[in-house]
Backbone as a printed PyTorch tensor [residue, N CA C, xyz], in Angstrom:
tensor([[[  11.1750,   16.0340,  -72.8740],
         [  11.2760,   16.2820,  -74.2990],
         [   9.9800,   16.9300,  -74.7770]],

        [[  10.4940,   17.8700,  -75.2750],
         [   8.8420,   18.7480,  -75.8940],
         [   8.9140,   19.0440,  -77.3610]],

        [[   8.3230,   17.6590,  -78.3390],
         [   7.9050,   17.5170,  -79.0150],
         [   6.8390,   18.7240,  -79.7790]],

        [[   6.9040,   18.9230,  -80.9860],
         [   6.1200,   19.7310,  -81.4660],
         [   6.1310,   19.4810,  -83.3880]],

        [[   4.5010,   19.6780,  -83.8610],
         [   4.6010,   19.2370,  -85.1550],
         [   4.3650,   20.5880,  -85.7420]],

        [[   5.2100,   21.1620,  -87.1490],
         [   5.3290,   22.0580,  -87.2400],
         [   4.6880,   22.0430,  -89.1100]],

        [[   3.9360,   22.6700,  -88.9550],
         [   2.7710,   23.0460,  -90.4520],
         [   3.2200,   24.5780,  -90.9450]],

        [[   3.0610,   24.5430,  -91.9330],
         [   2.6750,   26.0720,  -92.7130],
         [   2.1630,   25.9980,  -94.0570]],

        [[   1.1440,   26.8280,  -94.4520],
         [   0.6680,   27.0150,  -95.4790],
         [   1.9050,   27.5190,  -96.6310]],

        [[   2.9080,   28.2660,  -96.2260],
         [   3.4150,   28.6660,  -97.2500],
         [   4.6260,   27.5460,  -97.6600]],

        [[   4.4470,   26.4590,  -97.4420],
         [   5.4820,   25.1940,  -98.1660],
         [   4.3140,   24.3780,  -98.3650]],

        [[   4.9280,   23.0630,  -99.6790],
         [   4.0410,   22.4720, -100.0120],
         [   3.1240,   21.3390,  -98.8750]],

        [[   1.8860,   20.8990,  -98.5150],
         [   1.4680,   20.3950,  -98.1490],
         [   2.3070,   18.6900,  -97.9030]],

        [[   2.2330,   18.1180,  -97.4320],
         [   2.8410,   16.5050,  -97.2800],
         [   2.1040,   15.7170,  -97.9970]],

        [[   2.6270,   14.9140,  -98.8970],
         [   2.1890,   13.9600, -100.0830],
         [   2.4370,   12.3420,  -99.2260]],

        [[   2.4770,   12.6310,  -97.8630],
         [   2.2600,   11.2690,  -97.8420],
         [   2.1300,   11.1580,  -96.5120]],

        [[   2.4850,   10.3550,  -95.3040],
         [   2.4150,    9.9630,  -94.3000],
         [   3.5640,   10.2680,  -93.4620]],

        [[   3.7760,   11.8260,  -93.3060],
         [   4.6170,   12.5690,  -93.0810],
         [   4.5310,   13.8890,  -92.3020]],

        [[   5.1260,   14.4070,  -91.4190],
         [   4.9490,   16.1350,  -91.1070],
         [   5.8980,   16.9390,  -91.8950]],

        [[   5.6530,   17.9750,  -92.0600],
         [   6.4680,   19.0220,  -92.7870],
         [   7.9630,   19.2830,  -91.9270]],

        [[   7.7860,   19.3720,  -90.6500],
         [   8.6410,   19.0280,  -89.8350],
         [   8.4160,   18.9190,  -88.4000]],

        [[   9.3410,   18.4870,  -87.4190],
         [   9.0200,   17.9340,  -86.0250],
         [  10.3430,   18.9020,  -85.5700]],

        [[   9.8590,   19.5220,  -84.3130],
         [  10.8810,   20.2540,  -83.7320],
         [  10.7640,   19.3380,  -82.0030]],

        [[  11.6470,   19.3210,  -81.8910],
         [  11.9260,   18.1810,  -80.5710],
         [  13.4070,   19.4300,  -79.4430]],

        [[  12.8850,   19.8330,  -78.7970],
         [  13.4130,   21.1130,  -78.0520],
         [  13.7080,   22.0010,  -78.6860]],

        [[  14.7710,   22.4060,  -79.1110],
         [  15.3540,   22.9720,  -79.9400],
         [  16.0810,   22.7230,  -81.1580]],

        [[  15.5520,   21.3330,  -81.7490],
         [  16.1720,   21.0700,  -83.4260],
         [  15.2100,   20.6590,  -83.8890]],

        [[  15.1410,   21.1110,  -84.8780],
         [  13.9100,   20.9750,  -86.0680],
         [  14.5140,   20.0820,  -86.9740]],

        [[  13.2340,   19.1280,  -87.4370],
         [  14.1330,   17.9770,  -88.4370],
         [  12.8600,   18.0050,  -89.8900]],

        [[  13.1440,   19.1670,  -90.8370],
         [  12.4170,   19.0650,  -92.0670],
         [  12.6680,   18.2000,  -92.6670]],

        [[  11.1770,   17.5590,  -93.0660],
         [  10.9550,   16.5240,  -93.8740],
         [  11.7240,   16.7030,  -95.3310]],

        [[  11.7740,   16.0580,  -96.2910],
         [  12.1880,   16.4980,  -97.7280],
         [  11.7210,   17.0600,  -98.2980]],

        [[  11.7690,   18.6160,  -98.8680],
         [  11.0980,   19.5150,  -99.8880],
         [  11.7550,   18.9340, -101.3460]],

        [[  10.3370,   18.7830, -102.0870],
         [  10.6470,   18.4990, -103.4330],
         [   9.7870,   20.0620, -104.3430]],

        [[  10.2870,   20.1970, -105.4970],
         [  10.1970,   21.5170, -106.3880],
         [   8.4740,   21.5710, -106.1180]],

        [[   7.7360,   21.5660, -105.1460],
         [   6.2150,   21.7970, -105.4690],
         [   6.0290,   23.3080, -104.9710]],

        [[   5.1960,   23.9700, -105.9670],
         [   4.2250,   25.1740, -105.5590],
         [   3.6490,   24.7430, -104.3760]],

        [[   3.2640,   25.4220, -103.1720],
         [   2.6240,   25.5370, -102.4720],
         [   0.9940,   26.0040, -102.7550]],

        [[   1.1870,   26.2170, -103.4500],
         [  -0.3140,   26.9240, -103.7530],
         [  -1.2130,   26.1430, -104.7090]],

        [[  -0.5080,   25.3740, -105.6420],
         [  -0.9740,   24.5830, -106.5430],
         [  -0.7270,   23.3020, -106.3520]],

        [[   0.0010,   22.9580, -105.5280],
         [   1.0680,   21.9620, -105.3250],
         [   1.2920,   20.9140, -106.8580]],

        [[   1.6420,   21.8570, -107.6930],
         [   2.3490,   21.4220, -108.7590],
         [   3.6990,   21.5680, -109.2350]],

        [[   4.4960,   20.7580, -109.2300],
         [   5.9810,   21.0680, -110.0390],
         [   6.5370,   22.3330, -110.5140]],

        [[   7.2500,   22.8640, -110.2060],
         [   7.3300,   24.2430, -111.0800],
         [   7.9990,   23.7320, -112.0590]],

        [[   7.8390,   24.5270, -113.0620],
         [   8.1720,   24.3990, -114.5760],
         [   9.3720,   25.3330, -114.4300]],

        [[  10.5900,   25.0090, -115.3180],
         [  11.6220,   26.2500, -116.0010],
         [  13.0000,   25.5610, -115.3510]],

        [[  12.7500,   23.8480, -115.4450],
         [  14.0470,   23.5010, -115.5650],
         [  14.7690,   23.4810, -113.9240]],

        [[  16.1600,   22.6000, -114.0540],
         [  16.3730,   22.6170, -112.4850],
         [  16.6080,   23.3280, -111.5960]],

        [[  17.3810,   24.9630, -112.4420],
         [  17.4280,   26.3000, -111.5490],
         [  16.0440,   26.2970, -111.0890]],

        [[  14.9780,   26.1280, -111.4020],
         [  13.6080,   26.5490, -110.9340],
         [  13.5800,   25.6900, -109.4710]],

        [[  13.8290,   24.3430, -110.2160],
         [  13.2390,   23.7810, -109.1250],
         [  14.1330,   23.5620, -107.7290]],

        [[  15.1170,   23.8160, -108.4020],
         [  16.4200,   23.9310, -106.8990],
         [  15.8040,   25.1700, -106.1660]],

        [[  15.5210,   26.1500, -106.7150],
         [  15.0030,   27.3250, -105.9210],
         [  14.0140,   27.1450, -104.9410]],

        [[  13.0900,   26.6940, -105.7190],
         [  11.6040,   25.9670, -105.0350],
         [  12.0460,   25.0500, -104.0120]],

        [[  12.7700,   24.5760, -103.8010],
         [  13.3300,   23.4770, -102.4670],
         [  13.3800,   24.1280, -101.7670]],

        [[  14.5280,   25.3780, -102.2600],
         [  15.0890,   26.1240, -100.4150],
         [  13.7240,   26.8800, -100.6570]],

        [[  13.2340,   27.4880, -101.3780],
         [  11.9000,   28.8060, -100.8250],
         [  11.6260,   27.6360,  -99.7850]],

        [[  10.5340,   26.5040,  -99.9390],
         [  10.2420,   25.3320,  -99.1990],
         [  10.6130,   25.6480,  -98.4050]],

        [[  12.0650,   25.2930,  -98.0530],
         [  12.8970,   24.9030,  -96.5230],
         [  12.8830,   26.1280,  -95.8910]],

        [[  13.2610,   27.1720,  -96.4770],
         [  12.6810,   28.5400,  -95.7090],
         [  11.5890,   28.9470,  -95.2170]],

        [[  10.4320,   27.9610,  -96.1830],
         [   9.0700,   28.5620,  -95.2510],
         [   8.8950,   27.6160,  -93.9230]],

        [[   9.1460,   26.5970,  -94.0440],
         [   9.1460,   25.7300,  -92.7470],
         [   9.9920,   26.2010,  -91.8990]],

        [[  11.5680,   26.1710,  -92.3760],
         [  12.3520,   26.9330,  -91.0510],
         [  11.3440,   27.9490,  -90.3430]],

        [[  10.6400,   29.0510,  -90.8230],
         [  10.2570,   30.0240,  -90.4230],
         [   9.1730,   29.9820,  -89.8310]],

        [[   8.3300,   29.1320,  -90.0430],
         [   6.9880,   28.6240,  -89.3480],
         [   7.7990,   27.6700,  -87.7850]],

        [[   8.8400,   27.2330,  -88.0190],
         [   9.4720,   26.7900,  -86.8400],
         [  10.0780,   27.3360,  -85.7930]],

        [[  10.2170,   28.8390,  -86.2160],
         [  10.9660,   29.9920,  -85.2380],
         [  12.5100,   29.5600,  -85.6520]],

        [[  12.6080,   29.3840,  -86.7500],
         [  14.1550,   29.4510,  -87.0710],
         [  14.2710,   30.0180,  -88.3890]],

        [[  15.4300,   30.0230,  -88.8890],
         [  15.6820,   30.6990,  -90.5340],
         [  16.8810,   29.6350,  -91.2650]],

        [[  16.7060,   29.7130,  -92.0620],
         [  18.1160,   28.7890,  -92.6760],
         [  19.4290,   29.0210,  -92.4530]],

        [[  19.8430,   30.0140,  -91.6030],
         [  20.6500,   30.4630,  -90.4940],
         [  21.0270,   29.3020,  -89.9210]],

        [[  20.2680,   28.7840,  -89.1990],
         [  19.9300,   27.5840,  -88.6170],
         [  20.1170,   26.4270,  -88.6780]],

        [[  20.2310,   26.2270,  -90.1680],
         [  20.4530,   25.2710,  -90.8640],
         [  21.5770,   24.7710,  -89.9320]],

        [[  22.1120,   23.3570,  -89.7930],
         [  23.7430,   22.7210,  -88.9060],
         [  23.8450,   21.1230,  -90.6160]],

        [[  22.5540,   20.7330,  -90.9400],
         [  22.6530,   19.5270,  -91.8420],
         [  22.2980,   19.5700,  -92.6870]],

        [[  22.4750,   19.8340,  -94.0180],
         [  21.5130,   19.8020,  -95.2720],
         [  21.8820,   18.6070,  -96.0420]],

        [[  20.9960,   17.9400,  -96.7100],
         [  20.6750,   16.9470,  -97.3920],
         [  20.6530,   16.8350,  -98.2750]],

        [[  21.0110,   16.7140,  -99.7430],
         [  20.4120,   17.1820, -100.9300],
         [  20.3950,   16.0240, -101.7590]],

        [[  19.5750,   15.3050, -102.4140],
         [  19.5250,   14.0770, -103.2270],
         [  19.2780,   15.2110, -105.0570]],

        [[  19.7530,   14.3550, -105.8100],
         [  19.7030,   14.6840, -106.8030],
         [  19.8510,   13.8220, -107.8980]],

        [[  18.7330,   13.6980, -108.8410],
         [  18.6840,   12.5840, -110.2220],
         [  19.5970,   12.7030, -111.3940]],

        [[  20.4450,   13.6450, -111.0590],
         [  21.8420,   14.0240, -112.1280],
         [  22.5220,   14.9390, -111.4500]],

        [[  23.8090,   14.3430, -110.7530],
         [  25.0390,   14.8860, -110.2190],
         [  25.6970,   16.3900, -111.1370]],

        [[  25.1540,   15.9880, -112.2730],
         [  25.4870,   17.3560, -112.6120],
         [  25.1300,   18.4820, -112.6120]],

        [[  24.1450,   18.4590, -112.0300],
         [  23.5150,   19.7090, -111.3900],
         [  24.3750,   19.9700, -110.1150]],

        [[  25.0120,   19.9090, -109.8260],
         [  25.7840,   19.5650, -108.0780],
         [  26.2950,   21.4380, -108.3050]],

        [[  27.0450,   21.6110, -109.6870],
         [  27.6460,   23.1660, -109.0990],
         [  26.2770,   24.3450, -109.3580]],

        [[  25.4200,   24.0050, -109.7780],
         [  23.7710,   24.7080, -109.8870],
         [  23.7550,   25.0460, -108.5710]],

        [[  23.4700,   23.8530, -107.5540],
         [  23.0750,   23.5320, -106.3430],
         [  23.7720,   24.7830, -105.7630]],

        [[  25.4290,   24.4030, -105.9410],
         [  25.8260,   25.6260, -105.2920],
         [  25.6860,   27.0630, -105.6370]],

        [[  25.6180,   27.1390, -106.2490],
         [  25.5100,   28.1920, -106.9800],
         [  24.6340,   29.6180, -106.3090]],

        [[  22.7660,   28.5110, -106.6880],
         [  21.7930,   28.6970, -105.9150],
         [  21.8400,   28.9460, -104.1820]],

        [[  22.4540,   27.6090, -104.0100],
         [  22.4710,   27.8690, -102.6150],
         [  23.1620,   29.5070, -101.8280]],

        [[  24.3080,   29.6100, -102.3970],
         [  24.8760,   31.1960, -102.4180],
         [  24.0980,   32.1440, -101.8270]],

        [[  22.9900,   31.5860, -102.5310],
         [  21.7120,   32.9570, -102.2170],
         [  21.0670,   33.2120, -101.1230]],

        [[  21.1050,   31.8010, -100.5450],
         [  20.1640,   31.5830,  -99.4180],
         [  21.2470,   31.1780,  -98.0000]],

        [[  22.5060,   30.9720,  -98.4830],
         [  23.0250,   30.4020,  -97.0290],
         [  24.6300,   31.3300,  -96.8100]],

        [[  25.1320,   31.9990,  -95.9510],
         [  26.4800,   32.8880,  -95.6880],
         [  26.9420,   31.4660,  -94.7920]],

        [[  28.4900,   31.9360,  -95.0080],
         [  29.4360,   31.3620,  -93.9810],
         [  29.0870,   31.6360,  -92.5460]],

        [[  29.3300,   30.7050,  -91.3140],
         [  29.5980,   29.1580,  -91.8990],
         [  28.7610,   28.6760,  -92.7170]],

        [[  28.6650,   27.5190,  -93.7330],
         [  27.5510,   26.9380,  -94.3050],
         [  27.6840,   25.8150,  -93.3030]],

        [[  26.5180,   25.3540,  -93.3630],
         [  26.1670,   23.8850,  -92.6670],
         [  26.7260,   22.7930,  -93.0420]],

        [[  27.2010,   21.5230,  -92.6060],
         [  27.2870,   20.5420,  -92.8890],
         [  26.5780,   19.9050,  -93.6810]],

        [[  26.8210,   18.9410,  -94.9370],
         [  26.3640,   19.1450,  -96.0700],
         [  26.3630,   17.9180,  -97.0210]],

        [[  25.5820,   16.8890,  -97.4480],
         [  25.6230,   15.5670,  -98.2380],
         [  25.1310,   16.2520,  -99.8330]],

        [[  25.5410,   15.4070, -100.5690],
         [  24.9090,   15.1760, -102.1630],
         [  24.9440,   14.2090, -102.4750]],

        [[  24.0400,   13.4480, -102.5880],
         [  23.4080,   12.2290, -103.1680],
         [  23.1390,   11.9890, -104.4040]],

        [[  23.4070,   11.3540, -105.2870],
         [  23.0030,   10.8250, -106.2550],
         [  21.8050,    9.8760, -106.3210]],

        [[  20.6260,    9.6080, -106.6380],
         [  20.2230,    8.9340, -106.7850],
         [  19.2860,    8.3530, -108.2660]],

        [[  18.0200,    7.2710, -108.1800],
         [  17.8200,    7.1820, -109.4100],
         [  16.4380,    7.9980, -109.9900]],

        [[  15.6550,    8.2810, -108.9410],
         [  14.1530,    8.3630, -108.8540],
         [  14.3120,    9.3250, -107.6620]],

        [[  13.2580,   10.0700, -108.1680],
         [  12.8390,   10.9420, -106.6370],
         [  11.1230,   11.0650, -107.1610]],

        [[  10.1140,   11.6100, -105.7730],
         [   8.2260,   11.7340, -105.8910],
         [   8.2170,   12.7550, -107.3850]],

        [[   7.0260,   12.2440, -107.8900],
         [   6.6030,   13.0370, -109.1690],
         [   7.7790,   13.1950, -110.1650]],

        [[   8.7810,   12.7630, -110.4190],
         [   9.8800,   12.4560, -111.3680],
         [  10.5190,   13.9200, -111.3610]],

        [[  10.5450,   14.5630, -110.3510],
         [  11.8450,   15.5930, -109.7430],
         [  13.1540,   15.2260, -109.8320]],

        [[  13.9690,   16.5170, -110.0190],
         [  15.6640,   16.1730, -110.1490],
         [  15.7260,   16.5310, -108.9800]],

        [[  15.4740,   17.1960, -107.9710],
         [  16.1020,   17.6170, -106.3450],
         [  15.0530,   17.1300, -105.4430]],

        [[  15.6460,   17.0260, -103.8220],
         [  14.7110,   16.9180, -102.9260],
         [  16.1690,   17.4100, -101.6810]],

        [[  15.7270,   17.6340, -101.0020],
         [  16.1330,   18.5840, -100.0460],
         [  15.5950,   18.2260,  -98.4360]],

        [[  16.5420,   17.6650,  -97.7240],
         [  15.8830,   17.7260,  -95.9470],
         [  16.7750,   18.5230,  -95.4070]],

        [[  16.5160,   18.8740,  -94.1620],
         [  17.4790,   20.0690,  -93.2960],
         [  17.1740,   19.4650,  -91.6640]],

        [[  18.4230,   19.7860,  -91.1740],
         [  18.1460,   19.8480,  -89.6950],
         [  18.7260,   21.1360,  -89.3390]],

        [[  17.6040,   21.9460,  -88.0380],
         [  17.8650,   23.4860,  -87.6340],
         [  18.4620,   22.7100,  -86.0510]],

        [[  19.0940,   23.5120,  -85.5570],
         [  19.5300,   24.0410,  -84.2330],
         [  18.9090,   25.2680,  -83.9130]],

        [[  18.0820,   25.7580,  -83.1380],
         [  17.4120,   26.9060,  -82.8890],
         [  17.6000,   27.6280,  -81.3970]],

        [[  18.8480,   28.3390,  -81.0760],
         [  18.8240,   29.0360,  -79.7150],
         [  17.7130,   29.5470,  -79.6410]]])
């Protein structure tokens, strides 16, 4: 098994006791992207279209620092602090993912880090 910890400057840094993601042969298992700037690592402002965006940019910069693309994507995760954002989600997502889409959860929950409406994990498959 050939383990590997996978960093990039262009997603937000890890807020806690965490890697950005771990690729273990060929599947990459990203940690949860929540709406942070990378650069500031502050919240983006402009509401949940913003910050749904800011997840996948996130998950795209890690896929890509991993030698994969959201192509890749086989599991996506998506927790969210109001279900009604759920057809946003899709919406957005449109942009970033073609048929097949990946296998796919939505969560409701009550709380997510820094009082965010989205957070986002992915698992890649990477030939």
């Amino acid at each position: 098994m050939a383990k590997t910890i996978i960093q990039t400057d262009d997603a937000p840094q890890a807020i806690g006791t965490y890697s950005q993601a771990v690729k273990v042969d060929n599947t990459v298992y990203i940690s949860g992207q929540i709406p942070l700037d990378p650069a500031s690592m502050e919240v983006v402002s402009g509401g949940i279209e913003a910050e749904i965006t800011r997840v996948f940019d996130n998950l795209q910069a890690v896929a890509t620092a991993s030698g994969g693309s959201l192509a890749d994507v086989v599991k996506l995760n998506i927790f969210l602090t109001d279900l009604s954002n759920f057809p946003t989600v899709n919406e957005i997502m449109a942009q970033y993912f073609q048929q097949p889409y990946p296998a796919r959860a939505a969560i409701g929950v009550a709380a997510l880090p820094k009082g965010v409406g989205v957070e986002m994990d992915a698992v890649l498959v990477i030939d």
